[in-house]
C-alpha positions as CSV (number, residue, x, y, z in Angstrom):
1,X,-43.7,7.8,-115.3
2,X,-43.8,4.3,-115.6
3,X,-45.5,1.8,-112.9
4,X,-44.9,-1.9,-111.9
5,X,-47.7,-3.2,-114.9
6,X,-46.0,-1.0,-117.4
7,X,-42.9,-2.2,-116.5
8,X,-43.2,-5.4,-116.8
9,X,-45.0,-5.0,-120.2
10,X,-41.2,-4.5,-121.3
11,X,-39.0,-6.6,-119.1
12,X,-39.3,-10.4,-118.4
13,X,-38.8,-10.0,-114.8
14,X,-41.5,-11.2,-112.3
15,X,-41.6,-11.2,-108.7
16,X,-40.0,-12.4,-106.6
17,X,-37.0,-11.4,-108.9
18,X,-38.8,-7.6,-110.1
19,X,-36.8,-4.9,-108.3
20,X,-38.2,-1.8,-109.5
21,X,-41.2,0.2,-108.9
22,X,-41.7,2.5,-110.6
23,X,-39.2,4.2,-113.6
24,X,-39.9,8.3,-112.9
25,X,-37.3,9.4,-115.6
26,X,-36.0,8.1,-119.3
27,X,-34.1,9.9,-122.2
28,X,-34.4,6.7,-124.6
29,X,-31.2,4.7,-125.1
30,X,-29.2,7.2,-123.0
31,X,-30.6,7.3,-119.1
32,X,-33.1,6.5,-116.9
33,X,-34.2,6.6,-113.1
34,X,-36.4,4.3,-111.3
35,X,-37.6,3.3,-107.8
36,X,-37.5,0.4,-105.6
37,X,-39.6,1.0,-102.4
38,X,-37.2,-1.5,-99.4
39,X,-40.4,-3.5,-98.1
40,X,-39.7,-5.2,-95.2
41,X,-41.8,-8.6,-96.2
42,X,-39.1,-9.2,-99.2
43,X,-38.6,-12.2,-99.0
44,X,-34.4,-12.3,-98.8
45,X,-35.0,-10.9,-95.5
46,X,-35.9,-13.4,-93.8
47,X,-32.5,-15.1,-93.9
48,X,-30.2,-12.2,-94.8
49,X,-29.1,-11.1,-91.2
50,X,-32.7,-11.4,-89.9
51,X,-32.0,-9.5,-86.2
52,X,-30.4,-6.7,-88.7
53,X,-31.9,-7.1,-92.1
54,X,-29.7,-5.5,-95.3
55,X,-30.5,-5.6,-98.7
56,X,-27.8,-8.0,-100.5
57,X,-25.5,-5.4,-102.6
58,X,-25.8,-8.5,-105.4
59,X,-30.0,-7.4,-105.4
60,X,-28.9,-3.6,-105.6
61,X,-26.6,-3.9,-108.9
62,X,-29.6,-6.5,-109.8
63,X,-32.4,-3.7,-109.4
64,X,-29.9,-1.6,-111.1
65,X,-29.2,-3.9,-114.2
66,X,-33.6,-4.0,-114.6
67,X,-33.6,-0.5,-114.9
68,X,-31.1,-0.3,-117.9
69,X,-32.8,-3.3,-119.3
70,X,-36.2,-1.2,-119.5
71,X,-34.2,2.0,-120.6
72,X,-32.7,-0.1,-123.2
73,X,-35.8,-2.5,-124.0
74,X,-38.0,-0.1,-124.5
75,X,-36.5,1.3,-127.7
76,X,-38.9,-0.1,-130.6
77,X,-35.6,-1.6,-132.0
78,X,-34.8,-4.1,-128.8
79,X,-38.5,-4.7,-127.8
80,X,-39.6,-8.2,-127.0
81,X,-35.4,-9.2,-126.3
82,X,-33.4,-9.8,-123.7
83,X,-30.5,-8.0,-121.9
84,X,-27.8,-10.2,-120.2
85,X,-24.7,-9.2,-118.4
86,X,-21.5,-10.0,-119.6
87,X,-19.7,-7.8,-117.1
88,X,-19.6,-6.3,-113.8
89,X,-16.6,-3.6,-112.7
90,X,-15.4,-1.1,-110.5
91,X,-18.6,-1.8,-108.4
92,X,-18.8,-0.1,-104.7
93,X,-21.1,-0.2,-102.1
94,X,-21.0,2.6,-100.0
95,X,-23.9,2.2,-97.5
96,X,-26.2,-0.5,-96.2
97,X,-30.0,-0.6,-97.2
98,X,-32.6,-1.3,-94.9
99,X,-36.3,-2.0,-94.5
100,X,-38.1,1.2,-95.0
101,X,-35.0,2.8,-98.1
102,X,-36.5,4.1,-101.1
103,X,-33.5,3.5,-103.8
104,X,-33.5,5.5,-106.8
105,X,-32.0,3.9,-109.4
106,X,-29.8,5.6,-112.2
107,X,-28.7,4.2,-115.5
108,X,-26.8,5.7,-118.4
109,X,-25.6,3.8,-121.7
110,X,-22.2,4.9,-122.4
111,X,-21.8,3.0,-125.9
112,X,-24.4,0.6,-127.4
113,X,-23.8,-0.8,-130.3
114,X,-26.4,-2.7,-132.1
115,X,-26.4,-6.0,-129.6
116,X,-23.4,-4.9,-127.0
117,X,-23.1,-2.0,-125.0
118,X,-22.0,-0.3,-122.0
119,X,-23.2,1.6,-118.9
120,X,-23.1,3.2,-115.7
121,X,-25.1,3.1,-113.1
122,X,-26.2,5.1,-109.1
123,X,-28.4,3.9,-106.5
124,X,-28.9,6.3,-103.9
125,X,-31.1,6.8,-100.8
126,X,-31.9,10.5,-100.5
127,X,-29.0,12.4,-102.0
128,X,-26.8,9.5,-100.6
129,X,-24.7,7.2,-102.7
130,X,-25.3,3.8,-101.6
131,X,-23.9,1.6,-105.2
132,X,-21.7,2.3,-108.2
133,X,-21.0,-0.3,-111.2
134,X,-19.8,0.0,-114.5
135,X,-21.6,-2.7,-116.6
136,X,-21.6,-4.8,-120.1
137,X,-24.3,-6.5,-121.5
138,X,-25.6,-8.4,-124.4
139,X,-29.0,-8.3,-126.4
140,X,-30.6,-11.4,-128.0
């Protein structure tokens, strides 16, 4: 298991813009799991839908993304790069998240070739699925 500090010691993301926990599972350059704990002080809160606060589905497939960044950035060959996006499909959100969710966060690589690849990737709350995306991305 990975925490916050670890974490960080292999992506560039910082808060406010850090969206994961804590990574509990990883089978390098193939999958990994992580957490994001829903705190109610998060900041996009306090003006998305503030009498009936939701976590933007943009932030889910964001906390998402950070997870296959660290799966993929913490393979001595990619270490100190960065992963980008260069695609989003088939993405579909199934269920609001609220103050209070824990999201676990599932990424595979489905093809990586040296600096492009491919994956998939679950958030769920509790055995619910909440987001599914296909994404690309780009290493430099």
């Amino acid at each position: 298991m990975f925490n916050k500090e670890q974490i960080k010691a292999v992506i560039p993301h910082r808060d406010p813009f850090l969206f994961i926990d804590e990574i509990t599972h990883i089978e390098p350059l193939k999958k990994a799991i992580g957490k994001l704990f829903v705190k109610e002080t998060f900041d996009f809160f306090k003006g998305h839908f503030p009498q009936k606060p939701v976590m933007p589905g943009v932030l889910i497939v964001e906390s998402l993304a950070q997870v296959g960044a660290f799966l993929l950035l913490s393979d001595e060959q990619y270490k100190g790069k960065i992963a980008y996006f260069t695609g989003i499909k088939n993405t579909k959100i199934r269920r609001q998240v609220v103050p209070n969710d824990t999201l676990t966060l599932q990424v595979e690589l489905t093809k990586l070739r040296s600096n492009f690849g491919f994956g998939e990737a679950f958030a769920y709350v509790g055995n619910e699925l909440v987001v599914e995306s296909e994404f690309s991305f780009a290493v430099q």
